[in-house]
N, C-alpha and C positions, 0 to 999 in steps of 0.2 A: 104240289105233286100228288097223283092218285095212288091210294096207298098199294095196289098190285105195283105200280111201278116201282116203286119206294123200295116193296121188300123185291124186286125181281132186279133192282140195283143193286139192292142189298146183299141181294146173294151170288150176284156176279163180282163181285168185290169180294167176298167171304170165300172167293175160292182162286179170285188173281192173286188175293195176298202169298196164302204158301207158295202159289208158282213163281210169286215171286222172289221170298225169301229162299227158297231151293234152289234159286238161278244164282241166287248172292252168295252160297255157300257152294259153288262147284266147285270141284274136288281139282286144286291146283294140278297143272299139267307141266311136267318138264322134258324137254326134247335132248337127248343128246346123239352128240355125232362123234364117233371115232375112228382114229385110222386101223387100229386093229377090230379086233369081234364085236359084235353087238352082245356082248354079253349082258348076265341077268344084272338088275341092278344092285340084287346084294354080292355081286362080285365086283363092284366098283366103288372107290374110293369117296365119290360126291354123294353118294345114298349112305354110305356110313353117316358122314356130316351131317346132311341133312336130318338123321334120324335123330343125332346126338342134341339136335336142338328141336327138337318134336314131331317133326314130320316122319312119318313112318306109311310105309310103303302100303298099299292097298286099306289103308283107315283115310289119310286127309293127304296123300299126293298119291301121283301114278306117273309114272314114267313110257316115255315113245324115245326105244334107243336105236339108232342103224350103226351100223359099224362094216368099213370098207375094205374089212380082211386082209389091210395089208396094202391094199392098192390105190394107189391117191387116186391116181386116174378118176376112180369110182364119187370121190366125193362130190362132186358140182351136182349131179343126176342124185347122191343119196341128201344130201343140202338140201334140193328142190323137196323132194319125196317127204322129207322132215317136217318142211314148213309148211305142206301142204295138210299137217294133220294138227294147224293152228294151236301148239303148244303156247303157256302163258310164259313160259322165259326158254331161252335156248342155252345151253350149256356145251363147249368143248374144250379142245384142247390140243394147241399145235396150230404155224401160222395157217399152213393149208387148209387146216376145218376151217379158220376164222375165215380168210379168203374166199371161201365156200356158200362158207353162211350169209356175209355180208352179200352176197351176190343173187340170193336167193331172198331173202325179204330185208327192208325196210323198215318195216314195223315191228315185227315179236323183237322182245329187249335180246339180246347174245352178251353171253358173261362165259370170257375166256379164263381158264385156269393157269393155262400158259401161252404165250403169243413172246412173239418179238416184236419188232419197232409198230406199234399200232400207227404213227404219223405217216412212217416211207411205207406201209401197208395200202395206205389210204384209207383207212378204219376211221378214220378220225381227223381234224385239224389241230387237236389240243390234247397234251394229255392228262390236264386237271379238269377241263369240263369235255367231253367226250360230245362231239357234234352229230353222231351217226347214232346207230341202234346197237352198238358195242360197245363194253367194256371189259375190264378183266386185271392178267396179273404179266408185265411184262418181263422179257428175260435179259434183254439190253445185249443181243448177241452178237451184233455187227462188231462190235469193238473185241470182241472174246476170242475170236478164230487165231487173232493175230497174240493175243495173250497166251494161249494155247499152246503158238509152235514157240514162244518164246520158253515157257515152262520144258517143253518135250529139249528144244535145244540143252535146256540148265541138264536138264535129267542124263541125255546122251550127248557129253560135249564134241562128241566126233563125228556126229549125223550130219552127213553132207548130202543125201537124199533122202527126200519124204515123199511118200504116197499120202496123194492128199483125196479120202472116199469125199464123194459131195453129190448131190442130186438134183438135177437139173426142172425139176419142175417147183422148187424150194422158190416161193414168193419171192426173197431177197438174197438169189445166192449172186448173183449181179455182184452186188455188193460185199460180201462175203467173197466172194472171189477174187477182187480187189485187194480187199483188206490184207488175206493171207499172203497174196503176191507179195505187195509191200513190206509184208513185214518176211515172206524169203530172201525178197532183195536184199533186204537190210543186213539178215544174221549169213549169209553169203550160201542161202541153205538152195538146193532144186528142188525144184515140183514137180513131180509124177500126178498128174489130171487123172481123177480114176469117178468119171462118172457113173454114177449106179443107179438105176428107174427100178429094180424090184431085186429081191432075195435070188432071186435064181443068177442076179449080176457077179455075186461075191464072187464064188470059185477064180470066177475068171479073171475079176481084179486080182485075186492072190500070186493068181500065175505069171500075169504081167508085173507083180511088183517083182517074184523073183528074176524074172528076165531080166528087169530093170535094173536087178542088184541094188534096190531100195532098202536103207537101213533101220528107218520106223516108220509109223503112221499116224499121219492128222485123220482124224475122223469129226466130224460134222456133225452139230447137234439133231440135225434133221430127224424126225420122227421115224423115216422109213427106219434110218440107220438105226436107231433107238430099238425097233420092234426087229432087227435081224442082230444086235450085238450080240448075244450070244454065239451066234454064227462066226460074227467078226472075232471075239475072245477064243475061240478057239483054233481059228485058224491062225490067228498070232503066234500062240501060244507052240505049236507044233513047228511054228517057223522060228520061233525064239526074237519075234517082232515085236521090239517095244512099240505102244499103241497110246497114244492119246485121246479119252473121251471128253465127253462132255458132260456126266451126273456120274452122283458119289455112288449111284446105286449100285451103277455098273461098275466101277471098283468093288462092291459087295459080291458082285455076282462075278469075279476074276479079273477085267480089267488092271491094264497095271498104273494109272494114273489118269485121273479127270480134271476139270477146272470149269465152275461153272456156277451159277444161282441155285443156292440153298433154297428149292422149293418146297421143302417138308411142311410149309404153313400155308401153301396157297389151297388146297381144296377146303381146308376151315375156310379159309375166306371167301372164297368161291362159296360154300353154301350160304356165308351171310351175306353177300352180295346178291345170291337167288334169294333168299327168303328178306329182304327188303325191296325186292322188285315185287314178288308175291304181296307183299304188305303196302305195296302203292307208289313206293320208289319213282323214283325219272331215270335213264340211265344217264342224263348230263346232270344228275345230285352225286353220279358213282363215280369217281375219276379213277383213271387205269394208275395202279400201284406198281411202281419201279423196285429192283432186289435190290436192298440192303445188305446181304451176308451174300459172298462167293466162297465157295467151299472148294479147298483143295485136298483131296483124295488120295490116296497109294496104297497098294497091295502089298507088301514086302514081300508074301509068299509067291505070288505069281512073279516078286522081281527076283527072289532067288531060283524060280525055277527055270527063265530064260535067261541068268546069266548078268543081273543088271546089280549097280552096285548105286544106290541112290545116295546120291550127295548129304552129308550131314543139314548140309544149310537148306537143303529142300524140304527134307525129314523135319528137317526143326520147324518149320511153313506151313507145315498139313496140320489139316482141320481135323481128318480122322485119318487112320492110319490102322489096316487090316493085319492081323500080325499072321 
């Protein structure tokens, strides 16, 4: 070789190297999708995680968040919009992101924090090796609706009609709507149908339950219902409506009794889940994790202020118990 070539090799190799090592060192990218705001990431709970095991925001990750303000409608179109700005792992939460997501790429990995049945999703064939581009932390809810009015019955032994809130664009309320049938059939309990598509639905639910002369309420773990309970706690509350949720939180925040998967350790694990994807992972090495701990919940305070007198043997049952 002629030595101008030699060093003109030379020196085109002495300058692909850093371009190259700087490609190998980009600056992980995570995508998230929410049914509420796109908020900043230090107002969300996966960037604390992630921070707590080193990754810190604008030094060595960056965040692409959209959020559907509410409106599920919006997610399939903010899904597309997400993957189109080829994050290295995708992160949400709730079946509808998952449904969303999966529907929009095949390839970036998606690591749910909460999902329901990943199999009857179609997310998957397995839930120890995950066959699609998803994984996560499941809630096991199909079976829970019918748990739920079973609890509300113990709570109110005279309830002979329930408004049952549910939202019809809910991936698996098919099934979920089954479930609770069956299980009104069985306790000799009515169902008032109270479907709800957005926040502005409540009011009107509340007025048909009192028509209906309905004496509590099933509520549905559904995310819409989740980001309007506050809505829904107060309107119980002024009607002296015992209410059944679904997470302890909203027994923190006045609900008068929930029944549902203790998720207080899924975004720790959700961010180890992202940062072994980040580190080279497969998502069929990540198999979706099933709840171990159901948390039963009650307010005492909210139940003396509507009038309710909570059975000792239920009291004795709760996991926490708000005084």
């Amino acid at each position: 070789m002629r030595r101008r070539e030699f060093i003109t090799l030379l020196g085109g190799a002495a300058v692909a190297w850093p371009l190259a090592v700087r490609a190998q060192q980009r600056t992980p990218r995570v995508g998230v999708l929410r049914v509420g705001a796109a908020a900043q990431p230090r107002d969300f709970e996966l960037a604390h995680e992630l921070a707590r095991i080193g990754y810190i925001e604008g030094r060595n990750i960056t965040y692409e968040v959209r959020g559907a303000d509410g409106d599920i409608n919006r997610l399939p179109h903010l899904a597309r919009e997400l993957t189109a700005t080829n994050p290295d792992v995708i992160v949400g939460s709730a079946s509808s992101v998952a449904v969303a997501l999966a529907a929009a790429t095949r390839d970036i990995p998606i690591v749910m924090a909460v999902v329901s049945d990943p199999i009857a999703l179609g997310l998957s064939n397995s839930i120890s090796r995950p066959s699609r581009n998803v994984t996560g932390f499941t809630t096991s809810s199909i079976s829970l609706v019918a748990k739920r009015l079973e609890l509300l019955r113990e709570l109110v032994p005279t309830v002979g009609k329930v408004a049952y809130f549910w939202v019809p664009v809910h991936p698996l309320m098919k099934q979920h709507g089954e479930q609770v049938r069956m299980a009104a059939d069985a306790l000799g309990i009515k169902l008032v149908s109270m479907p709800l598509t957005s926040g502005a639905d409540i009011g009107a639910a509340f007025t048909l339950a009192e028509k209906e002369q309905v004496t509590a309420v099933l509520i549905e773990s559904d995310e819409l219902l989740v980001r309007f309970s506050g809505t829904i706690i107060d309107e119980c509350s002024v009607r002296d409506l015992p209410a059944m949720h679904a997470w302890s939180f909203e027994v923190r925040n006045g609900a008068l009794i929930s029944y549902g998967p203790a998720t207080v350790e899924n975004y720790p694990r959700t961010a180890i889940y992202v940062d072994r994807i980040l580190t080279g992972a497969k998502i069929a090495e990540l198999p979706f994790e099933e709840p171990t701990l159901f948390k039963l919940a009650i307010n005492l305070h909210t139940a003396r202020s509507i009038g309710i007198a909570v059975p000792p043997t239920l009291l004795a049952r709760a996991d926490e118990v708000i005084e």
